[in-house]
C-alpha positions as CSV (number, residue, x, y, z in Angstrom):
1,X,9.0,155.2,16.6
2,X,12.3,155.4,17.1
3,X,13.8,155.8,13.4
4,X,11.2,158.5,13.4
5,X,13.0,160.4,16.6
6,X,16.2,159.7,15.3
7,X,15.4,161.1,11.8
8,X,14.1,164.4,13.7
9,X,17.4,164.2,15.7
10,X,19.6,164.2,12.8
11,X,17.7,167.0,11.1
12,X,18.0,169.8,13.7
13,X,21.5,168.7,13.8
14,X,21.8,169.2,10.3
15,X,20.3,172.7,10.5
16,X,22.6,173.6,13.1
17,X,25.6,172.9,11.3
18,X,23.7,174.8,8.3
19,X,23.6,177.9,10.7
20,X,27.1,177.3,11.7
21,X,28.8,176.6,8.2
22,X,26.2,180.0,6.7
23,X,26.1,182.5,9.7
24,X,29.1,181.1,12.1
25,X,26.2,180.8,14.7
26,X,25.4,177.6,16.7
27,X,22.4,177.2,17.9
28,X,23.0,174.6,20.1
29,X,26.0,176.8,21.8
30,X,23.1,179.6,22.7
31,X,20.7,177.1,24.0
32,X,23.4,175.6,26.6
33,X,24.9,179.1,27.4
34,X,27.5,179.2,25.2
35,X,26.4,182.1,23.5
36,X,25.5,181.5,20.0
37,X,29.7,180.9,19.2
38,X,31.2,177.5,18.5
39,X,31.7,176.5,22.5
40,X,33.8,173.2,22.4
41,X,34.8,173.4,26.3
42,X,30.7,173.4,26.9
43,X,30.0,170.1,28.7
44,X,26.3,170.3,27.7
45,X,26.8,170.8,24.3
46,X,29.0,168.3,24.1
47,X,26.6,166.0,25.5
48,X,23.6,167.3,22.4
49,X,26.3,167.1,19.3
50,X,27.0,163.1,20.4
51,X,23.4,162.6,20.6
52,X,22.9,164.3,17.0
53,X,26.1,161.9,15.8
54,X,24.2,159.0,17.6
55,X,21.0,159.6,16.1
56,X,22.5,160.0,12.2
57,X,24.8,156.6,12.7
58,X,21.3,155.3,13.4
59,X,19.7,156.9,10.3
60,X,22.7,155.0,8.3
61,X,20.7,152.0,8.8
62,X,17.6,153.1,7.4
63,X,19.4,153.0,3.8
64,X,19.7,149.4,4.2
65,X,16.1,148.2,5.4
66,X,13.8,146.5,3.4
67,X,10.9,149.0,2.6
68,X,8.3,146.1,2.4
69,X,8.7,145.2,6.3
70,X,7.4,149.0,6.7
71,X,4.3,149.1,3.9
72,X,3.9,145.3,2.8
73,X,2.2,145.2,-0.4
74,X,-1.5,145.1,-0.5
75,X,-3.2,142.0,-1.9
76,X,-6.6,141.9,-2.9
């Protein structure tokens, strides 16, 4: 369950940056009041971008897990 939130996470974080890096509009900046600009100073933003960066240093981890813990193979 909670790969799976950290996987959504790490996505919207990703498609921020998208919109930043394309458009030079941060989503994350308009949600907290910041506008829609890159708001460094913004407490609350702050607080979302290390959550992102907590959630994809968590996603690292799924390279490295045995997939056969997740789906063990069937036997018949």
């Amino acid at each position: 369950m909670f790969d799976k939130f950290a996987l959504v996470i790490t996505l919207i974080g990703a498609l921020n940056w998208g919109l930043v890096g394309i458009f030079r509009f941060d989503l994350v900046s308009l949600i907290t009041g910041g506008g829609g600009v890159p708001a460094p100073d913004n407490m609350f933003a702050r607080i979302i971008y290390t959550v992102v960066a907590l959630a994809g240093v968590w996603c690292i981890s799924l390279l490295f897990r045995d997939n056969t813990e997740v789906f063990p193979a069937e036997s018949n």
